[in-house]
N, C-alpha and C positions, 0 to 999 in steps of 0.2 A: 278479629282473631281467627274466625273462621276461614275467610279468604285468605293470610298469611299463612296460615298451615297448606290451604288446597295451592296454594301458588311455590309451598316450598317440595310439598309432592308432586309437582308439576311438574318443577327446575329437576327433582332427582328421579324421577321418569326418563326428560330430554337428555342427561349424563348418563345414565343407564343404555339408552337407546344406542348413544353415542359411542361407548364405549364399547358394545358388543358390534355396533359397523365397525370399528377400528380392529377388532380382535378378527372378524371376519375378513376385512382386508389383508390385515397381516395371515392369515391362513391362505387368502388365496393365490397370496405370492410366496408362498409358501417360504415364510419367514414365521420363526416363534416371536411375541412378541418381546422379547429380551433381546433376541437376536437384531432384531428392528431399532429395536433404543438404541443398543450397540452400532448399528450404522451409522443412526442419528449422529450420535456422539462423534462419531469418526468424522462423518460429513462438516460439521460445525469446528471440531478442530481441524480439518483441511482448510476449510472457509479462513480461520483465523490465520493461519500458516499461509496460503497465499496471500493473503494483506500483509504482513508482515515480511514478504519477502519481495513484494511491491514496491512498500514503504523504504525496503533498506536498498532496493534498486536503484529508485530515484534519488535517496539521498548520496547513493555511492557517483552517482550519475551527475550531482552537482557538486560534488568535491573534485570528480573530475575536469570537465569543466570550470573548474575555479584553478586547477592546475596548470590543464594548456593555457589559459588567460595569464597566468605571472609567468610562464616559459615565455611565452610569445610576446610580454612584455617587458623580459630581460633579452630576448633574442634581438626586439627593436634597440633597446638603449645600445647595446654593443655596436649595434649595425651604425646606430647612428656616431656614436663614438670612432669608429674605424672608417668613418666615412669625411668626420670631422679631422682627425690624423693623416689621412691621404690627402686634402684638399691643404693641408696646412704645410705639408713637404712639398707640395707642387707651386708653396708661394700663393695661394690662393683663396685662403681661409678667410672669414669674414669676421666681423668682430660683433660677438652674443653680450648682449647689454641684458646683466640680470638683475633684476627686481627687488 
């Protein structure tokens, strides 16, 4: 019982210590420590807001991509379609056995 007591005035000693480096820090950057939090806070909501605008990059980024790919895949069928029409006025069209 004895050692749990000297071990829990120990831990609030090491907090204590801790806390008054952190207050001294925050003085010597001369930041109050409210003011300090307040950055924190800032800081961590910027952190999330650029992931978030990351995230909506890449996914705008593979919509797009998914777009040229059906343009460029209507742009081939036509081509090939009009390419099929000319060969077939010139008498020269072949005959597509489908499946």
């Amino acid at each position: 019982m004895a050692e749990s007591y000297q071990a829990s005035a120990l831990r609030r000693q090491q907090v204590l210590e801790k806390d008054r480096a952190y207050t001294e820090l925050a003085r010597r950057w001369g930041l109050a420590p409210k003011e300090e939090r307040q950055e924190r806070i800032w800081a961590v909501s910027l952190g999330g807001l650029r992931w978030s605008l990351a995230e909506e990059l890449r996914l705008a980024g593979k919509e797009l991509l998914a777009l040229r790919r059906a343009a460029l895949g209507r742009l081939l069928q036509n081509e090939h379609r009009q390419n099929q029409r000319e060969l077939q006025q010139l008498g020269m069209a072949f005959h597509v056995e489908r499946l």
